[in-house]
C-alpha positions in Angstrom: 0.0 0.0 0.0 1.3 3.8 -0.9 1.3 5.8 1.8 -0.8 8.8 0.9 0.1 12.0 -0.9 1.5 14.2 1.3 -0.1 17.7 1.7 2.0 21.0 1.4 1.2 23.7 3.7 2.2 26.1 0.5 2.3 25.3 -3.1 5.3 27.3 -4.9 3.8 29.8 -8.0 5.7 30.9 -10.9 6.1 34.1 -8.9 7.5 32.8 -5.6 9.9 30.7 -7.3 11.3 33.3 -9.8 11.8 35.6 -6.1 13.5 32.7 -4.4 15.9 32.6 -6.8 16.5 36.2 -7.5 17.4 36.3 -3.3 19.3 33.0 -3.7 21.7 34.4 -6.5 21.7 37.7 -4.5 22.5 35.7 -1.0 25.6 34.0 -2.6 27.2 37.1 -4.1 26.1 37.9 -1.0 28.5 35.6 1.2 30.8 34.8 -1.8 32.1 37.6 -2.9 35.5 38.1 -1.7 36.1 35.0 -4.5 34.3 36.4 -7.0 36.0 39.9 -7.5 39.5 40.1 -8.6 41.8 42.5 -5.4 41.8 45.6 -8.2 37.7 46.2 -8.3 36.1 48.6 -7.0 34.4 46.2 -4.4 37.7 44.9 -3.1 38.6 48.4 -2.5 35.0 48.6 -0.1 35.6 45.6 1.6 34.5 47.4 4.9 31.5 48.7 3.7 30.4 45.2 1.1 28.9 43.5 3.9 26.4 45.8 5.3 25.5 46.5 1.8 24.3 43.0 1.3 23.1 42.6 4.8 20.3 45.4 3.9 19.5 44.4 0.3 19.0 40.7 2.0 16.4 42.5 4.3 14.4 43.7 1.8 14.5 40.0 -0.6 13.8 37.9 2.6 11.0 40.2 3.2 9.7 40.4 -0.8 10.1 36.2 -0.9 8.1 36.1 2.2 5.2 38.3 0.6 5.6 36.4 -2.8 5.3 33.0 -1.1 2.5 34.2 1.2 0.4 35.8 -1.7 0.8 32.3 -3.2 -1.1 30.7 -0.7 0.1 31.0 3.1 -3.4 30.8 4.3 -4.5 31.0 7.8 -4.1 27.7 8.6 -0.6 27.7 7.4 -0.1 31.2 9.2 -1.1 29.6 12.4 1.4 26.2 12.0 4.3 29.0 11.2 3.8 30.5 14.6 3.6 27.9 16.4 7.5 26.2 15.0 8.8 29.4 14.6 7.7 30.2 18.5 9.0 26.3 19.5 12.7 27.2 17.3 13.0 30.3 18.4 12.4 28.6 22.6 14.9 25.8 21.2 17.8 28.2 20.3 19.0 30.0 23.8 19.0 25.8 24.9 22.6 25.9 23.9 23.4 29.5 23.5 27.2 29.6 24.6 27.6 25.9 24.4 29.3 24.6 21.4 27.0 22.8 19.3 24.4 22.2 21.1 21.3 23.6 18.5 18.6 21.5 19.2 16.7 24.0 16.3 18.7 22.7 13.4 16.8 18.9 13.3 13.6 20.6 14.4 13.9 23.5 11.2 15.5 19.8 9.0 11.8 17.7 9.8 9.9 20.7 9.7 11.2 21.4 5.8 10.2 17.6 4.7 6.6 17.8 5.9 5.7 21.3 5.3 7.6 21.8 1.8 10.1 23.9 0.3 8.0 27.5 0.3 6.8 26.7 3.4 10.4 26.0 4.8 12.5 28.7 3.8 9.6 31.1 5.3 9.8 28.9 8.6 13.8 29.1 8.2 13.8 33.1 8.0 11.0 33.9 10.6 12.5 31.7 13.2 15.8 32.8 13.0 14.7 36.8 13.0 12.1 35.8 16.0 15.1 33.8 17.6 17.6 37.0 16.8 15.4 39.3 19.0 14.7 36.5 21.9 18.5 36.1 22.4 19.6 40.0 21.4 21.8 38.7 18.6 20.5 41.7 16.3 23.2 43.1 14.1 24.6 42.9 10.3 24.9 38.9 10.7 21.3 38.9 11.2 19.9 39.1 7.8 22.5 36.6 6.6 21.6 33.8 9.2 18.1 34.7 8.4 18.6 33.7 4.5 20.9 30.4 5.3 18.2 29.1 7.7 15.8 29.8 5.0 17.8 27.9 2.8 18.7 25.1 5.4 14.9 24.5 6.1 14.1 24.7 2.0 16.7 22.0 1.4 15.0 19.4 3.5 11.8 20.1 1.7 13.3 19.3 -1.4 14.9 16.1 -0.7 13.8 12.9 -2.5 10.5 10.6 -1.6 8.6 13.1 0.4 5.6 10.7 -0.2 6.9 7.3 -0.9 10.0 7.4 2.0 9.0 6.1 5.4 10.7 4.3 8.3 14.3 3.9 8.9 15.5 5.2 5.1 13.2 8.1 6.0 15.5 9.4 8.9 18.7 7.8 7.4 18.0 10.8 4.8 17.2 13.4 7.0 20.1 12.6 9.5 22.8 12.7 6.7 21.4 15.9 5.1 21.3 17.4 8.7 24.5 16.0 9.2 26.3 18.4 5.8 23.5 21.1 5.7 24.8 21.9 9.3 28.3 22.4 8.3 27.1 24.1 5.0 25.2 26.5 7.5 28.4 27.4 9.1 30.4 28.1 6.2 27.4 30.6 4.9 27.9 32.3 8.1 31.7 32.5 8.1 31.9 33.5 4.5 29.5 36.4 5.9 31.7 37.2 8.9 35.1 37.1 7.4 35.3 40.2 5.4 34.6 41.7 8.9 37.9 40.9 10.3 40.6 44.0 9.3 43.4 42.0 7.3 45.8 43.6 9.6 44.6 41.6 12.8 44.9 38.2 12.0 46.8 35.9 9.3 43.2 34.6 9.2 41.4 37.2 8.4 40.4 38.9 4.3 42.8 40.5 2.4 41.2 42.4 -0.6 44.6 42.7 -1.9 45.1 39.1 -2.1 44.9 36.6 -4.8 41.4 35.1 -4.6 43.6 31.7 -4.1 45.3 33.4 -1.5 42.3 34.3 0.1 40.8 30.7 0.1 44.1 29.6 2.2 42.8 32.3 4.6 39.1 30.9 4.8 40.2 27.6 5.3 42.6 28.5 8.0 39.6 30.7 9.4 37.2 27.7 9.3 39.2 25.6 11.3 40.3 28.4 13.9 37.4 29.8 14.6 34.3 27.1 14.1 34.8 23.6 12.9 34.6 22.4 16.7 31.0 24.4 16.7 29.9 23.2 13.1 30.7 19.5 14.0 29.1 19.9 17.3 26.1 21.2 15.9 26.2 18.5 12.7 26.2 15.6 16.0 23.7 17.2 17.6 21.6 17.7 14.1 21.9 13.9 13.6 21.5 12.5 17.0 18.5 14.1 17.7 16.8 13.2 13.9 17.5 9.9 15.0 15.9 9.1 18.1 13.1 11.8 18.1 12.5 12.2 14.3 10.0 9.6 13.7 7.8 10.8 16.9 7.9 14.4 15.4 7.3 13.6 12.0 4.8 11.8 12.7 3.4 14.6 14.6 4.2 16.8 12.2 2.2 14.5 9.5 -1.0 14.4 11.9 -1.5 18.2 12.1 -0.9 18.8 8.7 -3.8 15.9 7.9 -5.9 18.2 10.2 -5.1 20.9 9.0 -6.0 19.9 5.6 -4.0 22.9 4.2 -4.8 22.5 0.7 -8.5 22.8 1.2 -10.1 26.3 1.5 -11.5 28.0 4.3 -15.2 28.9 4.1 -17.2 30.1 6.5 -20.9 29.2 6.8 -23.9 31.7 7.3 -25.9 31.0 10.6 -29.2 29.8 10.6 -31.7 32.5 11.7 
């Protein structure tokens, strides 16, 4: 027997898709950048001011995808199920705040994105992080950047193979391995959007927009594993260990509400009897 067809809390238009990946391209000029622009452009020579550049245009995309994907069908039902994870993500976040690794948000933002979809998780993704951002005070240029990575974290698991057809053990096999590279991917979005931060003069580490872009990747590397491959493979265990022995309960959870929610059928409202 097939397990039934499973229900998307939004269905992607023309229109959403077309601004997902106008903010996409934008977010990895965005964080990408120091490789893609030879040391005598005119961007090398604002190195300072490139990121906060991009960390306001990001603002305004994440924002315009959220409306685009909304007007495609976020209806009330949907609106309610993104408060309530974006509330629970946002409460999961401070859990390890200071502790290396320990981000019990990542696998709940991984099972979320399977279930509810690809529109419906990069919206999840962005709103949780921004609600998180405020709960925790950790406002500032970064912000918009996390914001677009967790959008893009959340998407990912929504677009992975056999969302109707893939139960059981293979089922969380799946999610645990894409959890397992998605969080390390995270961290090197966040890096990437960091680095150019860093005044070359401080550290061996840090960007030099003088630099040969080969030059520069030496840097990175040696940034990486200075500053946050003890975090990224922290929060990678983490990611996996908890998919494994809570995912089915949640997704099955998760499966349940969305049944009862019955997403993709409209909302009408019945005239009382006088």
């Amino acid at each position: 027997m097939n397990p039934q067809k499973q229900a998307r809390a939004v269905r992607l238009g023309p229109r959403s898709v077309a601004a997902l990946i106008l903010v996409s391209a934008v977010g990895v000029v965005g964080v990408g950048w120091p490789f893609l622009t030879p040391p005598t452009s005119r961007l090398s020579a604002h190195a300072q001011d490139a990121p906060w550049l991009f960390a306001g245009l990001l603002v305004l995309l994440v924002a315009v995808v959220a409306a685009a994907i909304s007007e495609s069908g976020l209806g009330p039902k949907a609106v309610a199920m993104l408060g309530v994870l974006a509330a629970t993500g946002a409460a999961l976040r401070p859990i390890g705040a200071g502790t290396a690794g320990i981000e019990p948000m990542f696998f709940l933002m991984v099972l979320s994105g399977r279930v509810l979809g690809p529109g419906f998780g990069f919206v999840l993704g962005s709103v949780t992080m921004f609600a998180s951002a405020l709960l925790t005070g950790g406002v500032g240029p970064w912000m918009p950047f996390q914001m677009l990575a967790m959008g893009w974290f959340a998407m990912g698991a929504g677009l992975l193979p056999g969302p109707d057809r893939l139960r059981g053990r293979a089922e969380l096999a799946l999610l645990a391995g894409y959890g397992f590279l998605a969080a390390f991917a995270y961290g090197t979005v966040m890096n990437l959007a960091g680095w150019p931060f860093m005044s070359a003069l401080a550290s061996n580490v840090a960007f030099d927009p003088q630099a040969a872009v080969a030059a520069n990747l030496a840097r990175f590397f040696a940034y990486c594993l200075a500053t946050s491959l003890g975090w990224d493979l922290g929060r990678a265990v983490v990611t996996v260990v908890l998919t494994l022995l809570l995912g089915a309960a949640v997704l099955r959870a998760l499966r349940r509400a969305t049944r009862r929610a019955a997403f993709e059928t409209p909302v009408t409202f019945e005239t009382p009897a006088t």
